[in-house]
N, C-alpha and C positions, 0 to 999 in steps of 0.2 A: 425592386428599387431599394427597398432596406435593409435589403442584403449588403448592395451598393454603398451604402451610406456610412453602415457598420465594416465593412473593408476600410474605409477611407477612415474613420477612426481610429482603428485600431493598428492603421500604418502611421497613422498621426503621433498616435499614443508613443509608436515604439521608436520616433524619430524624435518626439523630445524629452524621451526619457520617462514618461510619467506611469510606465509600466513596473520601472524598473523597482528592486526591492526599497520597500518604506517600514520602519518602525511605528508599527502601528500600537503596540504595547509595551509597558514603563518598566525599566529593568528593576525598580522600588517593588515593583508588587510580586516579583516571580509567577505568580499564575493567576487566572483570574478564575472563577470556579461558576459554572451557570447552569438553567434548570428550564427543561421545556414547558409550556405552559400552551392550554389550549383552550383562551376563553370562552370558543364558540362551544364549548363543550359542555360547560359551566354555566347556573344560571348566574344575569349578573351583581346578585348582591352579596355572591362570597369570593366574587374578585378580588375587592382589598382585604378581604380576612388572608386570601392564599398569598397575595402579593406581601403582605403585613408579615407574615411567617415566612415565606421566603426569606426576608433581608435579617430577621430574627436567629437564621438557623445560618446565617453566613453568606447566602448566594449573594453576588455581584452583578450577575444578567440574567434577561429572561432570555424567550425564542419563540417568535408568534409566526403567525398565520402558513406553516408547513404544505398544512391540507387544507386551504380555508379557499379553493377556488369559488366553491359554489356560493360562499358568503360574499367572496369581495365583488363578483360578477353575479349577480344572481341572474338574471338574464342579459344575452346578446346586449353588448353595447350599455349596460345600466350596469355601474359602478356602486358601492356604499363601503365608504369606508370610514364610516360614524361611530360603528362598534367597535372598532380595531382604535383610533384615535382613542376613544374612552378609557381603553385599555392601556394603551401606549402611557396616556396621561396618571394612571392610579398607580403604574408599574415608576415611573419617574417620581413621585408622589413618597414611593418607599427608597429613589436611588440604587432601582434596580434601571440599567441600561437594558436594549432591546437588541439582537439579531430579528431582522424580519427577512424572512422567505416567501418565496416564488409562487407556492402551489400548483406548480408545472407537475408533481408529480400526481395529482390527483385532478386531473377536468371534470368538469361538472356535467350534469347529465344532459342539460339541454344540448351543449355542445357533441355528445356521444351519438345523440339522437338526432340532431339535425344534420352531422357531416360526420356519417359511421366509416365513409372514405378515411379518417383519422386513425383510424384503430385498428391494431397490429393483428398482424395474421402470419401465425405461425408455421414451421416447415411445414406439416402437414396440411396446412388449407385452416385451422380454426384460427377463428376471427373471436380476438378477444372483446369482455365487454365490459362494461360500467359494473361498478361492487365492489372492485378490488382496486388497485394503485398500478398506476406503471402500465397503465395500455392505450395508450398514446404514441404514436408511431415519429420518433426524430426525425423519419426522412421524410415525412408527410410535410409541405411547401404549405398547407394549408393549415394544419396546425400550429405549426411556429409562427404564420401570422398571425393566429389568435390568440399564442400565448405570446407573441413579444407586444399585441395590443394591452394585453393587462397587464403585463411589467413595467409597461412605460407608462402608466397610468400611475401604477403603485410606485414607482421611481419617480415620477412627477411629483407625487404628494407626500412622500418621504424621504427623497435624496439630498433636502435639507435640514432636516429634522434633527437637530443636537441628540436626542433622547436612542435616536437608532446607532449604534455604532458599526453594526455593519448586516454583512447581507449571503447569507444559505441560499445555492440557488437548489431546484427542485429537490431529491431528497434520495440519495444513496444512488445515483443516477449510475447504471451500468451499460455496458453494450450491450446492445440491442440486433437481433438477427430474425429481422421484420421481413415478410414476404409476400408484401405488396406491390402493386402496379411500379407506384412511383419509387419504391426503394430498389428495385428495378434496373428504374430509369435510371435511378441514379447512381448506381454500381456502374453501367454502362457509360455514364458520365467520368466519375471517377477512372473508369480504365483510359479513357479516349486521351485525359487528361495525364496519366500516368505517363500513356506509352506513343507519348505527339500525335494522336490519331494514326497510330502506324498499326493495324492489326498484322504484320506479318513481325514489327516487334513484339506483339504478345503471346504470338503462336510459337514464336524460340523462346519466351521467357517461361511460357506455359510448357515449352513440350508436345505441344499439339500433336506431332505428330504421330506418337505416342498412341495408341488404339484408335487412330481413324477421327481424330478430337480436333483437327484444322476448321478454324473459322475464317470465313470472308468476309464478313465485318461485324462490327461491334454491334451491331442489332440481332445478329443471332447467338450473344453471350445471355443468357439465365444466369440467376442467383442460384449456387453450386446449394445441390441435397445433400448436407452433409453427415445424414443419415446413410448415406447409400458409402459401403465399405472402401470402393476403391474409389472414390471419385477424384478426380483430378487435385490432386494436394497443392499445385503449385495458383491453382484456381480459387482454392481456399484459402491460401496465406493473401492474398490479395482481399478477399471478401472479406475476410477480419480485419485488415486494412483500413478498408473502408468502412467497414462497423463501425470503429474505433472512431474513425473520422468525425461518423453522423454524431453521435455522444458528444464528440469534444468538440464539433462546431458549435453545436446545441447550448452547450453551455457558453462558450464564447460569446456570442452573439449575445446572451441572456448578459453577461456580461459586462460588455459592452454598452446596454441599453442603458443599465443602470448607471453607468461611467459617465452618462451625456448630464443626468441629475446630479448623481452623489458627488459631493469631491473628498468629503475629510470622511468617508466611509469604506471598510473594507469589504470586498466580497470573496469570498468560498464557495466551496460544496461540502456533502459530506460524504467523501467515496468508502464504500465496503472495500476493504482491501485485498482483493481477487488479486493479486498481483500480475496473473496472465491474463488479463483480458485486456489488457493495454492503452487504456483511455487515462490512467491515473498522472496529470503532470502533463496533459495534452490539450490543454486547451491554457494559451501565454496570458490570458487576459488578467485572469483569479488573480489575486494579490499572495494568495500563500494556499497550502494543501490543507483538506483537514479529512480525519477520519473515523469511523463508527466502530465501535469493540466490544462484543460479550465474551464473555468468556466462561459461563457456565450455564451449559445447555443441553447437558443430557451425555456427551461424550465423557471417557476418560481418557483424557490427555496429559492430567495430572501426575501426581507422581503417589505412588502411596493407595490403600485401599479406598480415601476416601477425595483422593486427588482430582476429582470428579467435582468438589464442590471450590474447590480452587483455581484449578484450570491449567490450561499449558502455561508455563514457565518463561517461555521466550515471545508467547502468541504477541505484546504490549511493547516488549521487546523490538521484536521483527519489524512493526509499522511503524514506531519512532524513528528507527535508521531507516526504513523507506523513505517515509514521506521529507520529514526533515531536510534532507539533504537537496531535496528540488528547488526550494526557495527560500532555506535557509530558517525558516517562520512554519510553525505547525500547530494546529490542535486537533483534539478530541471534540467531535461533536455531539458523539452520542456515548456514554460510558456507563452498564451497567448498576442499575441501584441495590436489584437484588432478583426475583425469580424473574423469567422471562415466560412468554406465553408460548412459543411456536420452537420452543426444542423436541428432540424425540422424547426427553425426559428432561422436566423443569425443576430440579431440585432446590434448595435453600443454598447460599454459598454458605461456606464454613466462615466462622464470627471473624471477622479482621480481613476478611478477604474483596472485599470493595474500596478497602480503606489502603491494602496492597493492592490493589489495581489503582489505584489514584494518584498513589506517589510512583508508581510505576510507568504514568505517563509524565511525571514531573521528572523523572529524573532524565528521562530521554530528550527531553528541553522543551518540553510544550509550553507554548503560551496562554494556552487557556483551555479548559476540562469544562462538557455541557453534558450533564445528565439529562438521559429520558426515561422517567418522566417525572412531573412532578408531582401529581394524580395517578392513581391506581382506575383506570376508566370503569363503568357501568354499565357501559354496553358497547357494541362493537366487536370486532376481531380482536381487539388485546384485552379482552379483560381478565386477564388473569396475570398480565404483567405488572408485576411491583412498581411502583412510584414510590417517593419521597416520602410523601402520606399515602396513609391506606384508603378503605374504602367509604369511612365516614368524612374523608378530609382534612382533616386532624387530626389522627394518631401517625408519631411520625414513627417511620418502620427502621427496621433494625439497619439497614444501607442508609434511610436518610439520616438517622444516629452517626453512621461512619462517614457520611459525606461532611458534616455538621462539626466535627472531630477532625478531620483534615483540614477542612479551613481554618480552624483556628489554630492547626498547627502553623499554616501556611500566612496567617497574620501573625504571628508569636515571633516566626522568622522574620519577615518582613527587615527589620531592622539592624539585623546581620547581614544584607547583601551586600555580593560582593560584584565586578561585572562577570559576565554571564561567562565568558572562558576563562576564567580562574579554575585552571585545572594541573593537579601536579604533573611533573616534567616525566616519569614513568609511565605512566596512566599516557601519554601525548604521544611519546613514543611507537607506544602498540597501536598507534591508528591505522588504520586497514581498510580500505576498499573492496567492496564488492561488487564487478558487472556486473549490469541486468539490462537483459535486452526480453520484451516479452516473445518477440518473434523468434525466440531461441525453441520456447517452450510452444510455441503454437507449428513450429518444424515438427520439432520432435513427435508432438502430439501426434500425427498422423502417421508415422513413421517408427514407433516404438523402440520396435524388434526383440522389445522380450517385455511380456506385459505386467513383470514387475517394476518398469523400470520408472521413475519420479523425480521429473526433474525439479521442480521444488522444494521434493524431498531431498536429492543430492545437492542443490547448493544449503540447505538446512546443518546438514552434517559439518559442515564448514562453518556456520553461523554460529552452531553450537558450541563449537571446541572455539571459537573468537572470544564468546562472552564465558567461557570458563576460564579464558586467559585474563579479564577483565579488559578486554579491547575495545575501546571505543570504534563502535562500525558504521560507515555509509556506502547506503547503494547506490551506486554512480550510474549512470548513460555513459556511453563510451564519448558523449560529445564533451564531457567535464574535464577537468585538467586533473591528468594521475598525477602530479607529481608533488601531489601536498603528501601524499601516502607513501610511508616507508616499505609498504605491504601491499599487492592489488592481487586480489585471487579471480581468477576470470574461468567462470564455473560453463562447462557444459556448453559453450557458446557456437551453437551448430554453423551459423550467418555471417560471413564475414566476408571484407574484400582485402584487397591488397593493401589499400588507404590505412586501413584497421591495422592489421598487421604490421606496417611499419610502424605508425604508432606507439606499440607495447613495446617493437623492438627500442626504438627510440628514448623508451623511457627506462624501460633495463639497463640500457647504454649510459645512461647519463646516471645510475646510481641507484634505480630502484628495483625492487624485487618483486617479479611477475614469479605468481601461481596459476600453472593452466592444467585443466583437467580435461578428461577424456569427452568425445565428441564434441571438440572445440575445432572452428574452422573448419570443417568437412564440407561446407557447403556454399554457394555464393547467394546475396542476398534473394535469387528468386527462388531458393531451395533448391540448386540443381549441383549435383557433383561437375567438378573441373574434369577437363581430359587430361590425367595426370596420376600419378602413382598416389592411389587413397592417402589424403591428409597431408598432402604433399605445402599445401599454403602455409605450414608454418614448420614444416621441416629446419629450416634456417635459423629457427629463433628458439625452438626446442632442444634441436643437436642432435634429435632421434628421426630416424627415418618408422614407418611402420609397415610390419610383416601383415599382419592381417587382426582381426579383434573378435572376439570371441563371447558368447554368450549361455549359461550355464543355466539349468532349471533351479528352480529353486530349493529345491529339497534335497538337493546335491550339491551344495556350492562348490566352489575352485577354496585354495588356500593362496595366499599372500605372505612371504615370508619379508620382516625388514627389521634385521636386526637379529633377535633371539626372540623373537616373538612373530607369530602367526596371527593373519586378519581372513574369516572369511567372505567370501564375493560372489553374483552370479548375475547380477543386471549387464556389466557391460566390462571387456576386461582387453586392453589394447598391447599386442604385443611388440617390440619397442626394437629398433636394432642402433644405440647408440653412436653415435660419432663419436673421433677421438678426442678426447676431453672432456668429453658428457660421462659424469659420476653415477654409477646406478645404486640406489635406497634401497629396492625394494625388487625381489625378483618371484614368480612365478612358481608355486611349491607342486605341482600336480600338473596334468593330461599332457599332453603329447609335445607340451614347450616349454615343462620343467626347469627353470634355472632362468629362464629367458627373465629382459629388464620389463618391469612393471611400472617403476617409478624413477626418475632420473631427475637431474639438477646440474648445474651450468654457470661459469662465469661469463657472462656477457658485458663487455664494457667493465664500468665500474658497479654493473648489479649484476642481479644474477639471476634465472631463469628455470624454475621447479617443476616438471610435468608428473601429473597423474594420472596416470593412463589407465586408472581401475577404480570403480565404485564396489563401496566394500557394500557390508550388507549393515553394519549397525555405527559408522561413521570413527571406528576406532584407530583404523587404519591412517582418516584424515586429521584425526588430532595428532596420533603419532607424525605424520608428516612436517605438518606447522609446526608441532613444541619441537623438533628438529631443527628445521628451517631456523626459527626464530633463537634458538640458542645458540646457532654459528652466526646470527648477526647483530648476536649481544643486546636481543631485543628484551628486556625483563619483562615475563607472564607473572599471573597466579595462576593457582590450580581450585577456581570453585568448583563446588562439588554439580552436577544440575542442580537447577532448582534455585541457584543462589546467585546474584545477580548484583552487579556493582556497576555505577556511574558517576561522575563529577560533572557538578554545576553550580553555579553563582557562589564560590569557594566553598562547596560541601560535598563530601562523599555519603551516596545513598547507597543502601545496600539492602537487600529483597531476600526476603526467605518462601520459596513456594515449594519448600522441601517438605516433608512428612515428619520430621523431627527437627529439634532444636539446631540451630548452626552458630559457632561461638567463631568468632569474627576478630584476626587481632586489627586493631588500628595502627596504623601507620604513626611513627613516632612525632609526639608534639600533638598529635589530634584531638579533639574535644570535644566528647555527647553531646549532642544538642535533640536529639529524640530515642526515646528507644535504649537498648542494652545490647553489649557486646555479644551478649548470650541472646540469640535472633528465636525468637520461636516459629513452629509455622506461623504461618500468613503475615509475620512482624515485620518492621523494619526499623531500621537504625540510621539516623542521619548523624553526620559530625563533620567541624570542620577541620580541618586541617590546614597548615604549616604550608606556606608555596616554599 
């Protein structure tokens, strides 16, 4: 029934608009900056000392009750939300605003123990337990009725409350691949619904026939072991499917409950950004995306011997043009203070490098940055992760020093805003597009063919060579309108139909410029090849027919000639037989196809149409591509070095040094320091405005 109830809702919502995007945050303030806080942790008479030093050091909001199920339910049906109120009330007291959350992702143990039916059980048969977080089963019909009883509880007693501005549902929530009775059933559900109760549509969409694999009905379909090497691939793009689904109903519905309370409240989540695991942006309800980011944890991603304490370059990067672009409204929910507890190696970051992760989510357009934590804990599983203060309370640590120093950058500005796309007309130009479809990468995944091959990593190399050009980038769904973008690179895109493909054609025609790379189109959405000459679905819109594609070990690579310079390759390399007017870039330096087209480009309409039919091996090839491309269509790049990193917002250019050495930066003429020196050091940065 309240399944029911929240359908009708949420059809309601999207018929009078009330889903649709709202300005929840004041273009006066450019970001808001907040701090997680966990009173139940805390005895309560150094609440207002933390609270009191919070609004001291800068913070604007707190973030309560995350993991507080066991407090706000202490038992079945008994509620206490006295301690939380107390808090609520000494955190307004200081003019710090509240985010309150869910605690879906932590259940409490009476509930573990009385209906262990809840709790996920993994491919192999273990049945997870109480201790840890995240073993609560989404598909469980029995647990969402428990946890949407105590959100509408906690939605009852706070979706009026001035003091809450809005609302975290559970807590980094991922797809989940539970393998229990009722997730089961409800895979089973999910198919009957996909494919009109037709099992002989699923046995062509699957292939069934295929090793003896025909079903006679949906009762003898199991949740695919996707441990087992060959299992049915086209079985498993559907199970993720439906994973994804359970996740973002989950949230929805949490959603929704709160919507029946709150009105002048926003609600989120805070998704790890897995990008291939396909739930992020799937559930319509959320008011805007937001997202969690470390970035120093033991890897060297960095650049430099000690790049390690800085972090990848683009990692902060990548998630702003992610998420951003879904609902136009984005934050940070969780953003690094200083050491973490659970990396392979937890190092100190290097001095300034919290303070460049912070304007690094400013410059991407965030609306508001939430550190965790704000305490260094005592006990538990994180206690060796850095908070705000250390482990007496008040000593504030060397990231709450930099959190503390950002804001007051970020109030100093304040008074120079300008609206929020005030951006020069060069910088506007090079806006770019980038498809993402996850079902691309969850094809491929099973299907490799050469086990260097990453598709992540290949639309990366593309990402890369955009922000050395100083391009402003978003990753689109194919359901978004190309044609704000002078530029759509459509990376590795295995899934597609006819629909799709005209589409791209459609929009080259009319003036823009499609980049399409190798294993794009090969397959139709249920991952199965056409009856048809390989790759044949966008022969028309490429201009190249193809011969066959080839794959190279890795310690041998192919060579790639384009131009006077050579790229080497060995993941995936497509050999190409041009039609007449299709121009070839790049041909084939080595084995038995010598000379043959690699890479080609095309007048179509009034745009034009770039194919890459080879994945190099360190991404130099696809820079060379694009600073081509974009030079015949008089698009002006720069040439950052990695590592260095440029954006425009609320009429200022921010610019990011996560290089190893100093980076001396000219300004654009007429522009004016407003942070920082032209001379970038590591971890620095430089803001200025500039001249529209």
């Amino acid at each position: 029934m309240i399944r029911k109830q929240l359908l009708t809702l949420l059809i309601a919502c999207l018929l009078t608009g009330s889903l649709s995007a709202q300005s929840w945050f004041e273009e006066k303030d450019l970001t808001l900056t907040g701090v997680y806080y966990y009173p139940e942790h805390w005895d309560e008479s150094q609440w207002e000392r933390d609270f009191r030093k919070m609004r001291e050091l800068g913070f604007e909001f707190t973030h309560f009750a995350e993991f507080a199920w066991a407090q706000l339910e202490p038992e079945e049906g008994v509620y206490d939300f006295a301690w939380l109120d107390r808090a609520v009330a000494l955190a307004a007291k200081y003019d710090l605003k509240v985010i309150m959350c869910t605690s879906t992702a932590t259940p409490p143990v009476w509930l573990s123990r009385k209906y262990p039916e809840i709790l996920l059980k993994d491919e192999q048969g273990i049945t997870l337990d109480h201790g840890a977080r995240q073993h609560a089963s989404f598909s469980s019909p029995l647990y969402r009725k428990l946890a949407f009883r105590m959100i509408e509880k906690l939605a009852e007693h706070y979706g009026n409350d001035a003091r809450i501005v809005g609302w975290q549902l559970d807590n980094e929530p991922a797809v989940q691949f539970d393998y229990n009775p009722k997730a089961e059933q409800g895979f089973r559900d999910f198919l009957r619904e996909q494919y009109d109760n037709d099992i002989a549509a699923l046995n062509a969409a699957w292939g069934t026939a295929f090793w003896s694999e025909v079903y006679r009905s949906f009762d003898e379909i199991t949740l695919p072991k996707r441990a087992q090497m060959f299992m049915n691939h086209h079985q498993i793009l559907d199970y993720r499917r439906f994973a994804a689904k359970q996740t973002n109903d989950f949230l929805n519905e949490q959603c929704l409950l709160i919507k029946r309370y709150a009105k002048n409240q926003w609600v989120t989540t805070n998704y790890i950004p897995n990008y291939e695991e396909g739930h992020i942006g799937g559930s319509p309800a959320l008011d805007f995306q937001s997202y969690t980011r470390y970035m120093v944890y033991g890897d060297n991603e960095g650049i430099g011997r000690r790049g390690y304490r800085v972090g990848n370059p683009l990692r902060i990067a990548f998630a702003n043009d992610f998420f951003r672009p879904i609902q136009g409204t984005y934050g940070v929910m969780e953003l690094q203070p200083g050491q973490v507890n659970w990396g392979a190696i937890n190092p100190q970051p290097y001095p300034g490098a919290v303070r460049l992760w912070l304007w690094s989510v400013f410059a991407g357009g965030s609306d508001f940055i939430c550190t965790y934590r704000y305490r260094q804990p005592l006990y538990g599983t994180e206690q060796y992760h850095y908070g705000i203060v250390g482990t007496d309370g008040v000593t504030v640590t060397p990231g709450g020093e930099e959190y503390a120093q950002f804001m007051q950058e970020i109030k100093s500005l304040r008074g120079r805003v300008a609206e929020r796309e005030k951006k020069p007309a060069d910088y506007l130009a090079r806006r770019t597009a980038i498809l993402f479809n996850h079902e691309n990468s969850w094809s491929i995944e099973r299907q490799p063919q050469n086990r260097t091959w990453n598709t992540l990593g290949h639309i990366e190399k593309y990402y890369r060579t955009l922000k050395a050009f100083g391009a402003p980038v978003d990753f689109i769904t194919e359901k978004q309108d190309l044609t704000p973008y002078p530029v759509v690179i459509v990376p590795a895109y295995q899934l597609a139909d006819k629909e799709l493909v005209e589409r791209w054609t459609a929009y080259a025609k009319q003036g823009g410029n499609l980049v399409i790379t190798c294993r794009t189109a090969q397959k139709d959405r249920f991952g199965r090849l056409p009856e048809a000459p390989f790759g044949s679905m966008i022969f028309d819109l490429t201009g190249n027919e193809m011969e066959f594609y080839d794959l190279l070990l890795p310690d041998e690579p192919g060579v790639v000639k384009m131009g006077n310079n050579h790229y080497r390759w060995n993941t995936w390399g497509e050999i190409l037989r041009p039609a007449k007017g299709t121009q070839v870039w790049a041909t084939f330096e080595e084995e038995f196809y010598a000379g043959k087209p690699a890479v080609t480009t095309r007048r179509l309409g009034r745009g034009t149409v770039t194919y890459v039919g080879v994945d190099s091996t360190d991404g130099a090839l696809e820079k060379a591509v694009l600073k081509r491309l974009y030079d015949a269509l008089h698009i002006p790049v720069l040439d950052l070095p990695y590592g260095v990193t440029m954006e425009y917002r609320n009429g200022m250019g921010i610019v990011l040094n996560y290089g190893d050495k100093p980076y001396r930066f000219e300004l654009p003429e007429g522009a004016k320091v407003l942070l920082g020196d032209e001379e970038i050091p590591t971890a620095g940065v430089l803001v200025f405005s500039f001249v529209k």
